[in-house]
MARVOVO-553288 format. One record per residue (C-alpha): chain; x, y, z. Coordinates in steps of 0.1 Angstrom, whole numbers, plus 5000, padded with zeros to 4 digits. Layout:
<gukols>
{gukol A, {X, Y, Z}}
...
</gukols>
This chain:
<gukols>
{gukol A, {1000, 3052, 8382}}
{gukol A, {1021, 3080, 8367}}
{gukol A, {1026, 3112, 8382}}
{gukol A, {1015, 3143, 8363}}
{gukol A, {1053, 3153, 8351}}
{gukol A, {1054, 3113, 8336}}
{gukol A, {1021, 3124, 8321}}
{gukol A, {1028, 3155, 8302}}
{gukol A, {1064, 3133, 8296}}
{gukol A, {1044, 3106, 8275}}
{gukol A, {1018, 3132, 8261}}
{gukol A, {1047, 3143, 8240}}
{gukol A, {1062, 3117, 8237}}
{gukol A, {1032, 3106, 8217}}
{gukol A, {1027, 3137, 8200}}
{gukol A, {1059, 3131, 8184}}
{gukol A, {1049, 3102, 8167}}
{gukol A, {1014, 3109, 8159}}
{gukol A, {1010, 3148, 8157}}
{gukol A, {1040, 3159, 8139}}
{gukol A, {1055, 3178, 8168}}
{gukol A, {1085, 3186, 8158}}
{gukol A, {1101, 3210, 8184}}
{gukol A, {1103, 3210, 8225}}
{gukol A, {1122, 3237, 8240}}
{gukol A, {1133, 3260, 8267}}
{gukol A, {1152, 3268, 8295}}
{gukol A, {1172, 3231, 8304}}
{gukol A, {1145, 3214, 8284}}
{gukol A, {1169, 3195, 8266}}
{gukol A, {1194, 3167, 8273}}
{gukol A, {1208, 3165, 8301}}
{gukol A, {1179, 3179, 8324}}
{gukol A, {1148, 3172, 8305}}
{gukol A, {1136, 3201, 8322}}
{gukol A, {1132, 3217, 8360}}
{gukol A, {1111, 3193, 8364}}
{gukol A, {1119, 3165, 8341}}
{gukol A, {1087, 3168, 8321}}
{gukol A, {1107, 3164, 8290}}
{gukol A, {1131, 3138, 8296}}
{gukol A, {1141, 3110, 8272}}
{gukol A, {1125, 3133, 8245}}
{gukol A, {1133, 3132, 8206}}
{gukol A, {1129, 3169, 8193}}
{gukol A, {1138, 3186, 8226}}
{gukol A, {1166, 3212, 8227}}
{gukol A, {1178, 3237, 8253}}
{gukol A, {1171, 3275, 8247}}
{gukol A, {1191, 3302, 8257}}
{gukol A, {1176, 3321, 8295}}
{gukol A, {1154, 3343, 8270}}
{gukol A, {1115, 3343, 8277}}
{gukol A, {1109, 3365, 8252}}
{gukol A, {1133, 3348, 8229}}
{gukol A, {1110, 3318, 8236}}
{gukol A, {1078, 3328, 8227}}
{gukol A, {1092, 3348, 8199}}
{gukol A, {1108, 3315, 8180}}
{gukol A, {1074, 3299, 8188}}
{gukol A, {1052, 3324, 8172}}
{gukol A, {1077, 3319, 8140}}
{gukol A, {1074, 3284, 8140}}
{gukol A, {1037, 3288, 8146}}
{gukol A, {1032, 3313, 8117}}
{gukol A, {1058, 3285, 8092}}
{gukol A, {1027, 3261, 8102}}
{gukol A, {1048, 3240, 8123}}
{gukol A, {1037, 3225, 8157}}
{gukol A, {1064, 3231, 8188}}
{gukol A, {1056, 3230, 8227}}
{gukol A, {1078, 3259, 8241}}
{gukol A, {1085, 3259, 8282}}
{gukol A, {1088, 3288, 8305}}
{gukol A, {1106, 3276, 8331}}
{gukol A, {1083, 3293, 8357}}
{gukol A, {1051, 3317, 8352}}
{gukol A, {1065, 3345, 8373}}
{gukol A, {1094, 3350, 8347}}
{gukol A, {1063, 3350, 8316}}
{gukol A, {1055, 3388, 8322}}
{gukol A, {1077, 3405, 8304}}
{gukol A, {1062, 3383, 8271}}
{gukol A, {1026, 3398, 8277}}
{gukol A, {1032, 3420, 8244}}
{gukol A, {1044, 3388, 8225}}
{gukol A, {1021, 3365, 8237}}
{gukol A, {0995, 3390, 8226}}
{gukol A, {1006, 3391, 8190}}
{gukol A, {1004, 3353, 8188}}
{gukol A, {0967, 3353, 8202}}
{gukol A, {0958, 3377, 8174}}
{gukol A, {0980, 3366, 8142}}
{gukol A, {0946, 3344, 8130}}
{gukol A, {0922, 3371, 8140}}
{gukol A, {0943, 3396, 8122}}
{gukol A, {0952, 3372, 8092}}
{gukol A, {0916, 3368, 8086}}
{gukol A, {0922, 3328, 8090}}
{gukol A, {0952, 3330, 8068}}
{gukol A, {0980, 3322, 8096}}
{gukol A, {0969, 3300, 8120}}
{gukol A, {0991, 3294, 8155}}
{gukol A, {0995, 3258, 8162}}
{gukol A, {1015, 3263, 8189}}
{gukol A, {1015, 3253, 8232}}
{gukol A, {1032, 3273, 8255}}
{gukol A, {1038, 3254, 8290}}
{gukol A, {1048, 3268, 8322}}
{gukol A, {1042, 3258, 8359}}
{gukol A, {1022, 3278, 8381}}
{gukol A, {1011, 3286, 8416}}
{gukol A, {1027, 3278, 8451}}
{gukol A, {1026, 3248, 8472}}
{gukol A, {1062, 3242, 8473}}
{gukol A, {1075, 3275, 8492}}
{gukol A, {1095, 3288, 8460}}
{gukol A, {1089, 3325, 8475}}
{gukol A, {1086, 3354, 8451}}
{gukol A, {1104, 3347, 8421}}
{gukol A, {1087, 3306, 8414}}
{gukol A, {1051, 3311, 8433}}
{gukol A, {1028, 3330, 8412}}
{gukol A, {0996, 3320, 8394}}
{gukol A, {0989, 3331, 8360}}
{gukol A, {0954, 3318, 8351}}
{gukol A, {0937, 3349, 8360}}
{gukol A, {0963, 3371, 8337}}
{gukol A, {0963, 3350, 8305}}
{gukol A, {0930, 3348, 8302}}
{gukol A, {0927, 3381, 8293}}
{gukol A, {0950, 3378, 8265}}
{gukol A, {0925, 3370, 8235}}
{gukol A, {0934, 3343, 8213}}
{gukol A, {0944, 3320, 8236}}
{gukol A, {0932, 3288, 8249}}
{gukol A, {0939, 3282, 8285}}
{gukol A, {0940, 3247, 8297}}
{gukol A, {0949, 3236, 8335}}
{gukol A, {0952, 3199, 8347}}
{gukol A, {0948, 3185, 8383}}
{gukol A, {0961, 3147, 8375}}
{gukol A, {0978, 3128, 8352}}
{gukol A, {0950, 3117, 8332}}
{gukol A, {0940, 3150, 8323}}
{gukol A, {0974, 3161, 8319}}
{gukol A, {0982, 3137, 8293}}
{gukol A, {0949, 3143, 8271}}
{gukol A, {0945, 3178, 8276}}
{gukol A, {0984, 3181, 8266}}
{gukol A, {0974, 3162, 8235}}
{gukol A, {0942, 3183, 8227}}
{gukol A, {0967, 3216, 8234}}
{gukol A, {0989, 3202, 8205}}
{gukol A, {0962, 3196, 8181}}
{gukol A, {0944, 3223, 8184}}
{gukol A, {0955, 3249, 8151}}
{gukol A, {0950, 3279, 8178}}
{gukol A, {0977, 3291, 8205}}
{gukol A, {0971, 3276, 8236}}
{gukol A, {0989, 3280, 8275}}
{gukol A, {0993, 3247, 8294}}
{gukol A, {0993, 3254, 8328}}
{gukol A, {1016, 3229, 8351}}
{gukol A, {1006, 3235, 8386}}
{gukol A, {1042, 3231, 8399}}
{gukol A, {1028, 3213, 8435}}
{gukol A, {1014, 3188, 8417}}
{gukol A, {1041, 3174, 8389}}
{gukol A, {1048, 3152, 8416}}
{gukol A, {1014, 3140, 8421}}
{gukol A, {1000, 3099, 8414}}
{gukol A, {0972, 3099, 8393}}
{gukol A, {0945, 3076, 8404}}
{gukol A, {0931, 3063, 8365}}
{gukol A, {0955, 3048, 8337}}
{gukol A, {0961, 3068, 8314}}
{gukol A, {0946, 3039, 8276}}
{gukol A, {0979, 3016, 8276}}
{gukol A, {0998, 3031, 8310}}
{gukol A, {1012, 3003, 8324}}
{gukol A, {0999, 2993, 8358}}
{gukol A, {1032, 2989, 8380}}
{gukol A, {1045, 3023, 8388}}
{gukol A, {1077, 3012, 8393}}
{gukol A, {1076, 2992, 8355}}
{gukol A, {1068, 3029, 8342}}
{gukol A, {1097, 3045, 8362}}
{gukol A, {1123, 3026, 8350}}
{gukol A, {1106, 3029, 8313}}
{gukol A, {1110, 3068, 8308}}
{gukol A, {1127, 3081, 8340}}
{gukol A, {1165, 3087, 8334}}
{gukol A, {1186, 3073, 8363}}
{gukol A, {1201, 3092, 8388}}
{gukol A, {1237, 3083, 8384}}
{gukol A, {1262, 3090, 8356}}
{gukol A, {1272, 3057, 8347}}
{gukol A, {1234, 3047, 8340}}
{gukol A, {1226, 3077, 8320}}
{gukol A, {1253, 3073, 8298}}
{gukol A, {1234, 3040, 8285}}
{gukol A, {1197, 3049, 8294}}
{gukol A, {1174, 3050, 8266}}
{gukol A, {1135, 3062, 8269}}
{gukol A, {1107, 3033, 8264}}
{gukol A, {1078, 3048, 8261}}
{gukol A, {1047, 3030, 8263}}
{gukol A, {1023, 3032, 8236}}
{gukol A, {0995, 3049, 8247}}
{gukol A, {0959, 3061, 8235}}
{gukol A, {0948, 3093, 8230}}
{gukol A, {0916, 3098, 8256}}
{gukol A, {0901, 3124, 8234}}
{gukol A, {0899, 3150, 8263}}
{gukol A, {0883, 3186, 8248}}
{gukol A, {0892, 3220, 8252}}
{gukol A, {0863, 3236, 8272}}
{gukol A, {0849, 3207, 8289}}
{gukol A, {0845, 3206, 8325}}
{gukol A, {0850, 3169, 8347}}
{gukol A, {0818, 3162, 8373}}
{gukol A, {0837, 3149, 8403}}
{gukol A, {0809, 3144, 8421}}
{gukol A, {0772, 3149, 8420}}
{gukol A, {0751, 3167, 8446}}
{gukol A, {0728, 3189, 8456}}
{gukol A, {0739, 3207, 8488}}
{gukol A, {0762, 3231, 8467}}
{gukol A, {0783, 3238, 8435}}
{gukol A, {0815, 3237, 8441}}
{gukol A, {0842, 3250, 8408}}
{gukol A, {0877, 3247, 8411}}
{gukol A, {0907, 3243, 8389}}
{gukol A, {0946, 3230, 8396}}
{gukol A, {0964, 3226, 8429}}
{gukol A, {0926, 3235, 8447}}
{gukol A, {0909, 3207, 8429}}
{gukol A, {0925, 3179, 8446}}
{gukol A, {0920, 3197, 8482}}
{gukol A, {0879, 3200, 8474}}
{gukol A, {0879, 3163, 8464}}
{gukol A, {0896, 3153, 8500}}
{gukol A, {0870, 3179, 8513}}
{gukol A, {0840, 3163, 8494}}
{gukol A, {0845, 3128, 8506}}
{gukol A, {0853, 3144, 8542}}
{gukol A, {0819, 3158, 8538}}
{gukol A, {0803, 3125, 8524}}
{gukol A, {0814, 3102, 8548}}
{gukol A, {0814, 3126, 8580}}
{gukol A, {0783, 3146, 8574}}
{gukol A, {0764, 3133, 8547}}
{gukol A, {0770, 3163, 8529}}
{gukol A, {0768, 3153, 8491}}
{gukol A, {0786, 3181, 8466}}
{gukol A, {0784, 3189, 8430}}
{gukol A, {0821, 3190, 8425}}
{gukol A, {0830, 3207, 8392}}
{gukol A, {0873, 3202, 8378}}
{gukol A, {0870, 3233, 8354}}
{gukol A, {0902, 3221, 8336}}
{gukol A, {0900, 3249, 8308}}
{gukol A, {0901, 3281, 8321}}
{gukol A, {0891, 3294, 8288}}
{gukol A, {0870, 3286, 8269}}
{gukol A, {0855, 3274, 8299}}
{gukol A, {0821, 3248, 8305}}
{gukol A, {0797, 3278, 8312}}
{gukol A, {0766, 3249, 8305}}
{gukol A, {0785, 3223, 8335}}
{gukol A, {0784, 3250, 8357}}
{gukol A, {0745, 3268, 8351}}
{gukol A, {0729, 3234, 8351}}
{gukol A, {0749, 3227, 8387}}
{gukol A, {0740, 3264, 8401}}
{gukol A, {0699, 3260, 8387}}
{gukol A, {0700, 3226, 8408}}
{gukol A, {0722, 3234, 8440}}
{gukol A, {0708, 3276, 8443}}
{gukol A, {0749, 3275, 8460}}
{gukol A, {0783, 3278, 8445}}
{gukol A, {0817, 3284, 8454}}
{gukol A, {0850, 3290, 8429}}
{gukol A, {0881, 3277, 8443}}
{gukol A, {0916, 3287, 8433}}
{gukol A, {0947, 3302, 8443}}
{gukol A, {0954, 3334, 8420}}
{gukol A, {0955, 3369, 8437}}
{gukol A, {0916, 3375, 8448}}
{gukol A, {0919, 3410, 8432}}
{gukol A, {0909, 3407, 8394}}
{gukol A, {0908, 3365, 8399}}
{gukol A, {0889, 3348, 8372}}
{gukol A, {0867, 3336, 8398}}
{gukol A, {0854, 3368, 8400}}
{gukol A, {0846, 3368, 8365}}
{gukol A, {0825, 3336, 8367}}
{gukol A, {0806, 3355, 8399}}
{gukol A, {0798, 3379, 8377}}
{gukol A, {0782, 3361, 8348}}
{gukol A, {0765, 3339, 8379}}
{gukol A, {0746, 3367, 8395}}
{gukol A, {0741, 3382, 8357}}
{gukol A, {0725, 3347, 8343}}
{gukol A, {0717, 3329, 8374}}
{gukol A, {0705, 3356, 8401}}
{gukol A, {0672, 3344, 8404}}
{gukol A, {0683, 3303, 8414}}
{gukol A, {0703, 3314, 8436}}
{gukol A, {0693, 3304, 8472}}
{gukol A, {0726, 3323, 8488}}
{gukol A, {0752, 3346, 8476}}
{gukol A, {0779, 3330, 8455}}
{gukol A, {0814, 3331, 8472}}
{gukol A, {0851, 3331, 8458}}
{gukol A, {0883, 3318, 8474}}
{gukol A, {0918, 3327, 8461}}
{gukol A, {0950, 3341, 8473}}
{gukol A, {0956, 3371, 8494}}
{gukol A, {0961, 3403, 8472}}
{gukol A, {0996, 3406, 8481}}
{gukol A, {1026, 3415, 8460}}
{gukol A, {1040, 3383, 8463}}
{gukol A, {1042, 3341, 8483}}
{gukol A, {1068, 3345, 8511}}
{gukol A, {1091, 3321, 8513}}
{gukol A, {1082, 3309, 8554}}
{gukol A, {1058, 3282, 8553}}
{gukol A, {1038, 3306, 8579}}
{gukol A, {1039, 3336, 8549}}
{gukol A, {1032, 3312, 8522}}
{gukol A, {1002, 3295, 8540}}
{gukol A, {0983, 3325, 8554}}
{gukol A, {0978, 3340, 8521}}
{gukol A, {0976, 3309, 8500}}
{gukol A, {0944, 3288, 8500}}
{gukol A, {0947, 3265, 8527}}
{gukol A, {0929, 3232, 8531}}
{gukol A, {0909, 3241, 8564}}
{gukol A, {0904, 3278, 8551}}
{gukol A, {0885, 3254, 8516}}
{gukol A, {0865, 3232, 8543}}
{gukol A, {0855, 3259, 8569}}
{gukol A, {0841, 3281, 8535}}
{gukol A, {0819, 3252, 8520}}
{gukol A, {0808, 3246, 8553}}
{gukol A, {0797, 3280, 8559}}
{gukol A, {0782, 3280, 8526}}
{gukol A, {0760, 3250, 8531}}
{gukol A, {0747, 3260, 8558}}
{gukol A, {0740, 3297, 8554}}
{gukol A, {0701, 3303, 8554}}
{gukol A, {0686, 3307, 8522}}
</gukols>
């Protein structure tokens, strides 16, 4: 199975030949890198940029506005803030145009913690960009999604943010991607450059040819079906819930409906009402700061829409509201969401009286 970084690889990849995308580009995103964390290796229209966020998003809003297609990288989310302003202008330049200037343009970055990158590589960014209108804002959990929702991101003639969450690039996927080849280690040696200088010199890409699963923007993924709660989570937390759901199937005969948001916005507000009228219980899982979390949006528009089938108050887990991930694994995981911190909260909300 790929991992999600071989994913998003082989997304464009394909975009390249079938969607006209016609520049990749960032930080190291070119040759000989292929990116922090090689999500663009082996790549034909990849190039490096100079260390210039805004510079980044600025040539991407010009290509965007010429009509042409580009995926443009920033190399991590915590150095995106000082593009709020430019980011903005793309989100409006249709709005504005009255249809005239579409922005067919993806902006990727990676996001959140889980790999004890401290202060300056640790942040999430979900919560922020969703306040920036214009934008769609798309975040996978596995490779399968990666690679269609990568592929949707490109198509779409809006602007939309691809969110990488950083601890899971490294991450197996556990369904084929339409043509992936089966042997992981036949896929490695396919598209992943070898480590040693000799090899490179004469390594060439291979990528498979691959089907586009049609993923859309603003459609939620049922893990599971149940009725002892609903359960909404996006990125590095969706993964933990799913270990937590089967924990709670097999253990305690707990069955929960298990909702992968994967767009952030426009999110699947009809996936989540028809779980919460059935269940009366719900839960939003992520791992942005707790203070102004997008979670707490969706609370909102629960107990606006939803008050009267709900059996218990709805509950919200995210980070700690602190200025920043320390870099000690103690730091990091006392205000990040932990996996028993997840378990103990779904617990507590089964089992709190109605």
């Amino acid at each position: 199975m790929a991992t999600v970084a071989q994913a998003i690889r082989m997304a464009l990849a394909h975009a390249e030949d079938n969607l006209e995308l016609k520049d990749v580009f960032g930080e190291d995103v070119g040759p000989p890198l292929g990116g922090a964390f090689t999500v663009t290796q082996g790549l034909k229209t990849s190039w490096n940029s100079p260390l210039d966020e805004r510079g980044i998003i600025g040539m991407a809003t010009g290509l965007g506005l010429a009509g042409s297609r580009c995926v443009a990288e920033v190399q991590f989310c915590d150095y995106i803030f000082n593009t709020i302003d430019l980011l903005k202008l793309a989100g409006n330049a249709c709005w504005t145009s009255m249809g005239q200037y579409p922005m067919p343009i993806t902006v990727m970055t990676p996001v959140g913690s889980g790999i004890h990158g401290s202060v300056y590589h640790s942040h999430s960014f979900d919560s922020k960009m969703v306040q920036i209108q214009g934008w769609k804002t798309v975040m996978p959990s596995n490779a399968y999604d990666a690679f269609g929702l990568m592929l949707a991101a490109i198509k779409d003639p809006n602007p939309v943010m691809f969110l990488k969450p950083k601890a899971l690039l490294r991450a197996k996927g556990k369904k084929l991607i339409p043509g992936e080849p089966k042997n992981a280690k036949e896929l490695k040696k396919m598209i992943d450059m070898p480590v040693t200088k000799e090899e490179q010199a004469k390594w060439r890409p291979k990528f498979p040819k691959l089907t586009d699963p049609e993923i859309e923007i603003g459609k939620a993924y049922k893990y599971q079906e149940g009725d002892a709660a609903t359960v909404v989570a996006w990125g590095r937390m969706q993964p933990i819930v799913e270990d937590i759901t089967n924990k709670f199937k097999s253990e305690r005969d707990i069955y929960l409906d298990v909702i992968d948001l994967r767009t952030i916005y426009p999110y699947d507000w009809d996936a989540i009402r028809s779980s919460v009228e059935r269940t009366g219980r719900v839960i939003f899982v992520n791992e942005d700061t707790e203070v102004c979390n997008f979670g707490e949006h969706l609370i909102r528009r629960t107990c606006d829409e939803l008050f009267y089938s709900l059996n218990v108050r709805p509950r919200l887990i995210a980070g700690k509201n602190v200025p920043g991930v320390g870099l000690s694994p103690i730091l990091e995981e006392s205000t990040q969401p932990q996996p028993w911190h997840v378990e103990k909260e779904i617990l507590s909300l089964v089992e709190e009286p109605a």
